[in-house]
N, C-alpha and C positions, 0 to 999 in steps of 0.2 A: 359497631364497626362494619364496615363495606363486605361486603364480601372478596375474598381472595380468586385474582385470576392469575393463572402463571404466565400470560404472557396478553399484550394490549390486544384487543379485538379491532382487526383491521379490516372488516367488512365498512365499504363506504356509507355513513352515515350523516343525517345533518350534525351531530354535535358525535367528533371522534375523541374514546375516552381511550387514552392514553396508559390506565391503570394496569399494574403487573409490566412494565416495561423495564428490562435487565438496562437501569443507567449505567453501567459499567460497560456493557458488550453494546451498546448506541453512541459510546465517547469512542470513535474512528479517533481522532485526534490524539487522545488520551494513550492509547495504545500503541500507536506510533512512539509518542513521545518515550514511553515508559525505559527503554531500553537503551536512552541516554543519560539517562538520571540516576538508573539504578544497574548494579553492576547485575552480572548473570545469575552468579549465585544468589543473592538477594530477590529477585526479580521473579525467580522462578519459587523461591519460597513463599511468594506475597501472594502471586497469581490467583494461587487457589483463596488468597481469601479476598481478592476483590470479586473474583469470580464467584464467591459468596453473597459478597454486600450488594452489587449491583443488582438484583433481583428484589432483595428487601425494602430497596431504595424505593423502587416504584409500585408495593406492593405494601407488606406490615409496615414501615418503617415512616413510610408518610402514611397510613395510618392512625398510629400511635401519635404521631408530630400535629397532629388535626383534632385528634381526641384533647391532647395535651391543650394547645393550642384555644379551644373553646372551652374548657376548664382548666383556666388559670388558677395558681395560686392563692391560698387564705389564710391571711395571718389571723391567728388567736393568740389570744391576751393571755387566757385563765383555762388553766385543766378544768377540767368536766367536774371536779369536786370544789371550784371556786380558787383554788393555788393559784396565784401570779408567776408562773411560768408561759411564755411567748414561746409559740412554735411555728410555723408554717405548714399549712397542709397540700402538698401538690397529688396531685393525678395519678393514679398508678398506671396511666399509659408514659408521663413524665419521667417517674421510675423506673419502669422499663426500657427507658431510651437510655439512661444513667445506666442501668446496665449492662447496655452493647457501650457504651462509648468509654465510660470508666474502667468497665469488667471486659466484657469482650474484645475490645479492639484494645485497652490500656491506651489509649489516649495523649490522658494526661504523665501516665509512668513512663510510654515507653523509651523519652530520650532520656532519662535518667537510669534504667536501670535494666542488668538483660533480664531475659525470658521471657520479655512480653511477645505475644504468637510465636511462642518456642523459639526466638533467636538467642544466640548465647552471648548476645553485649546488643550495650546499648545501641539502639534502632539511628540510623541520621536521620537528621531533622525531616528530609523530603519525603521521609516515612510518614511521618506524623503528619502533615503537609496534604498532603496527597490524600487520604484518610480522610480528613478534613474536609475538602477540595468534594470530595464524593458524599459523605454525611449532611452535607450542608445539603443537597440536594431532597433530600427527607426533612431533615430537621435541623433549623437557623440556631433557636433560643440558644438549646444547652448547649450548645459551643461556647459560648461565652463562661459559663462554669470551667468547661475542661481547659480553656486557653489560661482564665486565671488560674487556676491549680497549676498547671505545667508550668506558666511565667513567674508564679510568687516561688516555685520551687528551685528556677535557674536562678532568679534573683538571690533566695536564701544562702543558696549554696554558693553564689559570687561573691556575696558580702559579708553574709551571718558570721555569726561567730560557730565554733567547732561546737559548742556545747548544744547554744540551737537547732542547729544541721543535724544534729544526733538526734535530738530529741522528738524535734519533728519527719524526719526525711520517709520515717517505715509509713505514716498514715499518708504523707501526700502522693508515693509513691505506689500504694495499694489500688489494686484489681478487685477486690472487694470491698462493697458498697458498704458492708457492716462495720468494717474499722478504716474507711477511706476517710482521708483530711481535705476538703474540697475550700479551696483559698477564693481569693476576691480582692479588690485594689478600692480602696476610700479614698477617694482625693479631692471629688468636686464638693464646694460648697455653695452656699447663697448666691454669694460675691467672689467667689474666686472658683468659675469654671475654666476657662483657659488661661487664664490669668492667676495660676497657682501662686505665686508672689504675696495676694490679698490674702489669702488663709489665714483664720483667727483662732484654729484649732491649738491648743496649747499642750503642754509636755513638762511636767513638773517630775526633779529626779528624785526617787524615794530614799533613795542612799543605798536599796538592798539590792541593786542590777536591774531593777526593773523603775517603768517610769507612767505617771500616774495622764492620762487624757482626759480634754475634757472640749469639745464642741460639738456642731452639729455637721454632719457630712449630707448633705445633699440629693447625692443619685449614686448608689451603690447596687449595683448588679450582684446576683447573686447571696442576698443579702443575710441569708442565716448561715454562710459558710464558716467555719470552724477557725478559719485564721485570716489575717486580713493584713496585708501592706498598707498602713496607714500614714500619710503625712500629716507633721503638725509641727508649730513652733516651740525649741523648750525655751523655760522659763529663762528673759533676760536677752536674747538670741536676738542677731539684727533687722529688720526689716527685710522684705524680699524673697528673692530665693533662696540666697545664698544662704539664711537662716531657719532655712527649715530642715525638718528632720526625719528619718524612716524610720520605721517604729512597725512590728511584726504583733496583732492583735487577736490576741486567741478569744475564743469565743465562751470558754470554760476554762478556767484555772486549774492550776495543779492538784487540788485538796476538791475537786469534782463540784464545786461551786460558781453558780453562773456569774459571768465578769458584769460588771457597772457600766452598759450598757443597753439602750432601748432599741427596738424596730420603732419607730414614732408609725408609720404608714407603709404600704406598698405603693407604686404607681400605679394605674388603670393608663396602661402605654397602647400605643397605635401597631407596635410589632413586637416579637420576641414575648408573647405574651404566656408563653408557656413557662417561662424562667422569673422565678422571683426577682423585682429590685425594687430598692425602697428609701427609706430615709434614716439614718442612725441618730442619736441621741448618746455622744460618749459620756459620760456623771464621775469621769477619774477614772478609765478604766484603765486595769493594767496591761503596761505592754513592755517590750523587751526594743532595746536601739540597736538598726540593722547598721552597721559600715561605720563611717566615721560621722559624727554629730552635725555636720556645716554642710553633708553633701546629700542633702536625703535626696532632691529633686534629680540630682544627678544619678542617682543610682535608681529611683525609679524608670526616671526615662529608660535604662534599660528594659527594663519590665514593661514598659510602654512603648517601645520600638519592637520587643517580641511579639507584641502582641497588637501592634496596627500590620505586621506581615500574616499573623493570624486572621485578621477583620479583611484584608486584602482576600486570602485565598478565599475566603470565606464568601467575599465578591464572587470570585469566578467561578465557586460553585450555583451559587443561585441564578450567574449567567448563565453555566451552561445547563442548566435544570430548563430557563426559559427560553432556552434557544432548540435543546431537545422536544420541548413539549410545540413549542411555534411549528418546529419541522415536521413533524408527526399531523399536525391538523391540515396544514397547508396540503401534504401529498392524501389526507384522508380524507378532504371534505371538497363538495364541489359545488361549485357557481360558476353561472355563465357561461357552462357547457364547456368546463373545466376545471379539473383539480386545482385548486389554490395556489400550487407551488408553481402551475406555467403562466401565471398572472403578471404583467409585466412589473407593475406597481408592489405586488408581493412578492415576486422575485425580489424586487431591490431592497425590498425593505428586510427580507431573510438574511441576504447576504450582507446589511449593516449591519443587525444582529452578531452574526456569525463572526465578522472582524472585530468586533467587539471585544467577543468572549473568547475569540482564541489569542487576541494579545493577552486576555486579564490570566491566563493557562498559562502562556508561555513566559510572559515575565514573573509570575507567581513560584512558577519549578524554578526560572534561574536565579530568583532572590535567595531560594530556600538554599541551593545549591552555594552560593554565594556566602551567605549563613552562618554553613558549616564549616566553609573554609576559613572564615573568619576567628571561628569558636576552637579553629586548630590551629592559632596563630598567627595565621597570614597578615601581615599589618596591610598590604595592598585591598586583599579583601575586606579588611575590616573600612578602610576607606571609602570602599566601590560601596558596602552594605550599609555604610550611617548613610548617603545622598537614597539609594534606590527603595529604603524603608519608606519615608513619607513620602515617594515619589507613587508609590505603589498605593499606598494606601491613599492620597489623593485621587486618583485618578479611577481606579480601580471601582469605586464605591461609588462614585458621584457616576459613572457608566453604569453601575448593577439596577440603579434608581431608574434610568430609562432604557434600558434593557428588557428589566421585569414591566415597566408599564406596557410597552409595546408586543409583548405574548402578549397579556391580557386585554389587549386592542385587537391583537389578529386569534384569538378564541372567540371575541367578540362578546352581546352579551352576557355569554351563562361567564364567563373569564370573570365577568365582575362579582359573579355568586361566589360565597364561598366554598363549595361542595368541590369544586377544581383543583384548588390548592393555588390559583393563579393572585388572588388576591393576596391567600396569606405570604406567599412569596414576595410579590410588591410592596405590602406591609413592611417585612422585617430587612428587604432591601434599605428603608428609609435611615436606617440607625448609622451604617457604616460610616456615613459621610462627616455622622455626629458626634460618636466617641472615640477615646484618645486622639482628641484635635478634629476642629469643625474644618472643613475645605479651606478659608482663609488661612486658620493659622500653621496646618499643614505646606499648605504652598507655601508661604514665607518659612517653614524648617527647609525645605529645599533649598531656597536662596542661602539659609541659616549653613546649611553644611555644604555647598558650594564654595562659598566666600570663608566663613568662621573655620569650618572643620578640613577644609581646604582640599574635598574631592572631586573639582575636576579633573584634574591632572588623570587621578587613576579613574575616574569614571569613563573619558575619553578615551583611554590610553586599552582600559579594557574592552571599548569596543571595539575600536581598531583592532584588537585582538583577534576579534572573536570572525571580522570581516577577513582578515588575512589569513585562517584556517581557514575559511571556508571558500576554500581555493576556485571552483564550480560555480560562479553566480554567472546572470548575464549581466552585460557590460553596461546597457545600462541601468542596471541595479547600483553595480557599485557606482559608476558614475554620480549618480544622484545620493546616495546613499553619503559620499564622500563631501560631494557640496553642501547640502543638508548639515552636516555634520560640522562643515567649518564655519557654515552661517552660526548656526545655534550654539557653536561656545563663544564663538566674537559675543552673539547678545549676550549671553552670560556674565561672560566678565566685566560685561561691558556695564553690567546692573548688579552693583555691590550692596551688599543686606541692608536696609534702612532708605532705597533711592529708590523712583517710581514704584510704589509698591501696587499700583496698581495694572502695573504688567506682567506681575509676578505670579497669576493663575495662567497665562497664555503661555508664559514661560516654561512652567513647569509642566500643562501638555504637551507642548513641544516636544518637551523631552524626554518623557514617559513616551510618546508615540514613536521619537526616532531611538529609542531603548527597547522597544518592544519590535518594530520592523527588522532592528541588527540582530534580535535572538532569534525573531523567526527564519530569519534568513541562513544564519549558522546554524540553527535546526534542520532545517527545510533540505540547508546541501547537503548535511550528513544523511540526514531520513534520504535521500535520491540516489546518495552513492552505496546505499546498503541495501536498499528494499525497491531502488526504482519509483521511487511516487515522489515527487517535486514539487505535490503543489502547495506545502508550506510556503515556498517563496513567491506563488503568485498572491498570497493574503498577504505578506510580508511589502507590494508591490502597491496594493491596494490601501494599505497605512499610510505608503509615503504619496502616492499619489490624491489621494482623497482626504488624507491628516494634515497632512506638510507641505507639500507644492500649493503653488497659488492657484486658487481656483478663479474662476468666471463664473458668475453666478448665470449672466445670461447665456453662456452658451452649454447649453443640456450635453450631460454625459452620455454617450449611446453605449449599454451594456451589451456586452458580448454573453447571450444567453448558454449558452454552453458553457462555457468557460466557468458560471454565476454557478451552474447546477449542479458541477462536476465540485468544485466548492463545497455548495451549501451539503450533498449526498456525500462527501466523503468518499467517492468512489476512487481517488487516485491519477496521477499525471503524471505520461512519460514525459522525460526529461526536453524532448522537441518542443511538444505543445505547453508545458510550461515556460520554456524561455520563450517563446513567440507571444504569451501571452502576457509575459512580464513586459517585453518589448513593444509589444500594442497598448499596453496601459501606459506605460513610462514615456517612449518614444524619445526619436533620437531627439536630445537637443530637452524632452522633458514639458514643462509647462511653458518654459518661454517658446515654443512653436506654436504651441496651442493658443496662447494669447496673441500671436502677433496676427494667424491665420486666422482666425476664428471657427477653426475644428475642434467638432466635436472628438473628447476623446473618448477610445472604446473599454470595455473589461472591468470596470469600475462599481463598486457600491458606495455611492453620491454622500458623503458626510455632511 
């Protein structure tokens, strides 16, 4: 293990190492944000423990996440006296991250049950959320444990029956490793990865409440966990989806006997390599039927929409992990008779970065937000949260992918060693874009709950919301913000589910980018009218100008250097030089000036 330093060594060096860096008190953004999301009370009880984790983050905690990391997991067959019992052996630095994320932070328990870091009810979700959002920062793998524990738990507890919910609720909801119930989702097979429909996993009913399995599942993450949501078809049940069924798969049985059940392999994976996943082998294993028999996929997808808002935040942790470590080298390393960061070329390429990862931040808090309200009945909210789930999780992850390449481009390259962390990072970036739904079939659930599930109305309806609070914009913000807006639901409607589906990844940028400029912006004015610093809305300015407005390829953007630094350093903007700077990006009149003059326009990071 490294040695521990408590804080980065910022003596100018050819290769600036970042190590002991508090990522908690380096998220300016973060901390801004926090006092929107979270009430006072709450807020101030949390502090001291992010105030906690941010130091471990860039110290033991990506430590441990790198020991882990290069001793993966070992599946064994046979006890040491020749017994046919299969175990998994992980890393006790692995272990030990299971034990801040399960035990110390409750994780997985805390939206289900109070006490966890001494609150007396259950935590909201932008608890858990946020936690996340910063862990991920250290360590990617085991998230993927704690999201299916926490999802197979809301799921049981939506669907299950009372006897189930009973029986299992005290281990998935444990803080301790010794009797915690750590869940996991089977669903992909050979032949039927996105196309759950093809599943040949079968479901025979034993007559005593429980029901006997029998195929092979594929890619199972997490793969010795204790209970598993498994789809399968029961016996007789029609073709498709509509004939499949959820089915809750314990890993040992009641009478302490292992269930009919193989590990056949683990993967040897390109990321996430610190976390078990592997291939199962059902042989009749018993399981219990979750909900009603005809609607298993439908009741997964929730479990499946929890947890691509998990893979989402999960993105914008490992952005802002590489946008932290890019900004740290850039101001600590020097060439050409200048630190990195006054480089005009590295300027622009910081500040793509930067807008990057403070949309995947700021629309990641207002899903979670969104979420909640949903989960407390709001049928508007539950509308706005089926469209902005795969919207997020689109867009979000397929950014994290070139995000992390380009840290490790501007580290240069020791970035491509592993000793950095900048690889493993790039690595387990790659998975997001891959599980619960590949980029294709994500974008087409956007169009799916658009059109099918029928959320524009309140998708639109809530941004406009959110632009008419936020009374303080410059004008032309909303201007363009309002055009933008009527453009992109005309194409919308105008592209019903099943018609040019291949406009339907442009689409769905669109509008993850004009979703993320409107929160920034109703952030941005609140952050200005409470604390004086405005310049959320000039990154918010910089989405629509360089995301959404029409560009010209030949005519070069001239960045306004100031404006780019005061940005990428987080140092804060009074309300003057923020609107002037919104108004030198946007300009009156917008892109079509720009086009017709052939001006360059200024304040921009060039997408």
């Amino acid at each position: 293990m490294r040695e521990t330093a408590s804080s980065p060594d910022t003596t100018m060096t050819p290769v600036p190492d970042s190590y002991g860096i508090d990522r908690f008190a380096d998220d300016r953004s973060l901390d801004d944000l926090l006092p929107l999301y979270l009430d006072e009370k709450l807020l101030a009880h949390l502090r001291p423990v992010f105030e906690d984790l941010g130091p471990r983050l860039g110290g033991e905690l990506d430590d441990l996440a790198h020991d882990a990391d290069v001793n993966p997991p070992v599946l064994q067959h046979r006890t040491r006296n020749g017994a046919d019992a299969q175990s998994i052996k992980i890393h006790p630095a692995y272990r030990r991250l299971q034990e801040v994320a399960f035990g110390e932070l409750g994780l997985a328990a805390m939206s289900h049950r109070p006490g966890v870091l001494g609150w007396d009810e259950p935590m909201p979700p932008i608890v858990k959320y946020l936690l996340v959002y910063l862990f991920t920062q250290a360590e990617f793998g085991l998230l993927c444990p704690v999201n299916m524990t926490d999802s197979l738990t809301r799921t049981l507890r939506k669907y299950g029956s009372p006897e189930l919910v009973d029986r299992f609720i005290g281990g998935l909801t444990s803080t301790d490793l010794d009797t915690l119930t750590q869940g996991a989702m089977f669903m992909t097979e050979q032949d039927a990865g996105s196309d759950v429909g093809r599943a040949t996993t079968t479901a025979v009913d034993n007559g005593d409440g429980t029901w006997a399995l029998t195929g092979e599942k594929w890619f199972c993450s997490n793969a010795d966990a204790e209970l598993a949501m498994v789809l399968a078809r029961p016996e007789g049940a029609q073709t498709g989806i509509k004939g499949i069924g959820l089915f809750l798969l314990p890993r040992t049985l009641e009478d302490g006997s292992p269930n009919s059940m193989r590990i056949v392999r683990l993967k040897d994976k390109l990321g996430t390599r610190s976390m078990p996943s592997g291939e199962m082998s059902l042989q009749g294993a018993t399981a219990y039927l979750v909900g009603d028999i005809g609607r298993g996929f439908v009741q997964m997808a929730d479990m499946v929409n929890s947890s691509r808002l998990s893979n989402a935040v999960r993105a914008a942790g490992l952005m802002r992990r590489a946008f932290g470590e890019s900004k740290f080298i850039c101001r600590n390393r020097e060439a050409f008779g200048s630190t990195l960061s006054k480089l005009p070329l590295q300027r622009r390429q910081l500040a793509k970065i930067m807008t990057t990862t403070e949309q995947a931040l700021s629309i990641s808090l207002h899903t979670a937000d969104v979420f909640a309200r949903a989960d407390a009945g709001d049928a508007e909210a539950a509308s706005v949260l089926r469209i902005l789930t795969p919207l997020i999780k689109f867009r979000a992850t397929r950014d994290a992918r070139k995000v992390t390449a380009d840290a490790m481009e501007i580290r240069g390259g020791v970035g491509y060693i592993e000793e950095y962390g900048d690889a493993r990072v790039f690595r387990d970036s790659q998975l997001g874009s891959i599980w619960e739904g590949t980029s294709n079939i994500v974008a087409l659930d956007v169009i799916r709950a658009a059109h099918r599930a029928g959320t524009l109305g309140p998708l639109f309806r809530h941004l406009e919301t959110l632009i008419a609070e936020a009374a303080d914009l410059p004008a032309a913000f909303r201007s363009q913000i309002q055009s933008l807006s009527s453009t992109l639901l005309h194409a919308l409607e105008s592209t019903p589910e099943g018609v040019e589906q291949a406009r339907v990844r442009q689409l769905a940028t669109a509008t993850y980018n004009l979703v993320c400029a409107t929160i920034m912006a109703s952030e941005g004015a609140r952050i200005g009218s409470g604390r004086g610093d405005w310049s959320r809305i000039v990154i918010a300015a910089l989405v629509l100008r360089h995301k959404l407005m029409p560009q010209n390829p030949l005519v070069p953007v001239v960045d306004d250097d100031s404006v780019l630094d005061a940005l990428i350093d987080g140092v804060g903007m009074g309300r003057e030089d923020a609107f002037a700077a919104v108004e030198d990006i946007l300009g009156e009149g917008g892109a079509a000036q720009s086009a017709e003059d052939g001006t360059a326009r200024s304040g921009g990071s060039g997408q």
